[in-house]
C-alpha positions as a printed Julia matrix, in Angstrom:
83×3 Matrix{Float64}:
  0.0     0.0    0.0
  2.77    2.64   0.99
  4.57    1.93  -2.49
  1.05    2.97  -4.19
  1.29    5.73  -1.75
  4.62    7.02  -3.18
  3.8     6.57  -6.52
  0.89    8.67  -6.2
  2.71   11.6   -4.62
  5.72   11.01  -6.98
  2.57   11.85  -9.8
  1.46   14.92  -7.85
  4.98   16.41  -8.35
  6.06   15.55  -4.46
  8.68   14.41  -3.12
  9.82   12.38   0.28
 10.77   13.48   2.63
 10.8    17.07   1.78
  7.01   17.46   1.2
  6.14   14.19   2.67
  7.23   11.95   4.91
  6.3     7.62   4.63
  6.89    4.82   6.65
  5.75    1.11   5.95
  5.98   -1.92   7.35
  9.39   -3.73   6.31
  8.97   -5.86   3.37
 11.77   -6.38   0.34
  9.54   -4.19  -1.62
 10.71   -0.98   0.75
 14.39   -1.0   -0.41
 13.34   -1.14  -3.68
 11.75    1.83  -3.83
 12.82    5.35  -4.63
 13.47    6.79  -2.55
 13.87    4.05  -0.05
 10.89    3.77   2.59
 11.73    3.62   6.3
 10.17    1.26   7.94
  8.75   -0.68  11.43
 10.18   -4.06  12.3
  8.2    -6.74  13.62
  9.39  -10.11  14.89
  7.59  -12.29  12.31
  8.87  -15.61  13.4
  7.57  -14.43  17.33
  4.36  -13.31  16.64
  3.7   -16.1   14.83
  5.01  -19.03  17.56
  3.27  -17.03  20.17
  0.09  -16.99  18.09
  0.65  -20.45  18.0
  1.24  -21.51  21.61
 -1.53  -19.54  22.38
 -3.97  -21.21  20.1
 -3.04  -24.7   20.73
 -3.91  -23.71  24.01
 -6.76  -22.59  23.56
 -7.84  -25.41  21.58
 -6.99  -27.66  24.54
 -9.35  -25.84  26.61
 -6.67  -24.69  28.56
 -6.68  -21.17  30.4
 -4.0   -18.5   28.81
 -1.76  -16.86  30.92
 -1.64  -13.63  29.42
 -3.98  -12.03  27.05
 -1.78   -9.56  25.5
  1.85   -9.74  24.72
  4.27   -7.08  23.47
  6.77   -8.05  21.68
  9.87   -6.15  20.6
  9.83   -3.9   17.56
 11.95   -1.75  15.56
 12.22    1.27  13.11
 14.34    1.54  10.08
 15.52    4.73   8.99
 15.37    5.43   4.95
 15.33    8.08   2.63
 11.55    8.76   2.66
 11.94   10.1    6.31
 13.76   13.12   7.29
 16.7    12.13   9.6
C-alpha cells in the first residue's frame, strides 16, 4: 500500500521526505523503492510461535496466561523520512 502511496505523490509532483514523509511496514519491496521507505520491524517468526502456543492452548481448553503480549519492535531509517 505505501509503495502505491509514493507513486501517487511522486505523480502529484512531491517528493519524500521534503514534502512528505512515509513509513511502511518492512517488506523487500521498501528498499526497492525510490526513494527508499523507512520502515517498522516486527518479529515475524515471534508473533507467529506465540500466536501459536496460544492457540493450541486454547484449543486444549486450557486457560492463557496472558492475554496480550508485546513483543519487541523496531524502526528503520530510509530516505523517505527526514533524519
Amino acid at each position: 500500500m505505501a509503495a502505491g502511496v509514493l507513486n501517487g505523490l511522486t505523480d502529484l509532483g512531491l517528493h519524500l521526505p521534503q514534502d512528505f514523509e512515509l513509513i511502511s511496514n518492512n517488506s523487500q519491496l521498501t528498499r526497492m523503492t525510490r526513494p527508499a521507505m523507512s520502515s517498522i520491524t516486527q518479529p515475524i517468526y515471534d508473533i507467529g510461535a506465540v500466536s501459536m502456543r496460544m492457540l493450541t492452548k486454547l484449543m486444549g481448553h486450557e486457560e492463557l496466561d496472558d492475554t496480550q503480549i508485546e513483543l519487541m519492535h523496531g524502526f528503520t531509517t530510509r530516505d523517505s523520512t527526514a533524519k
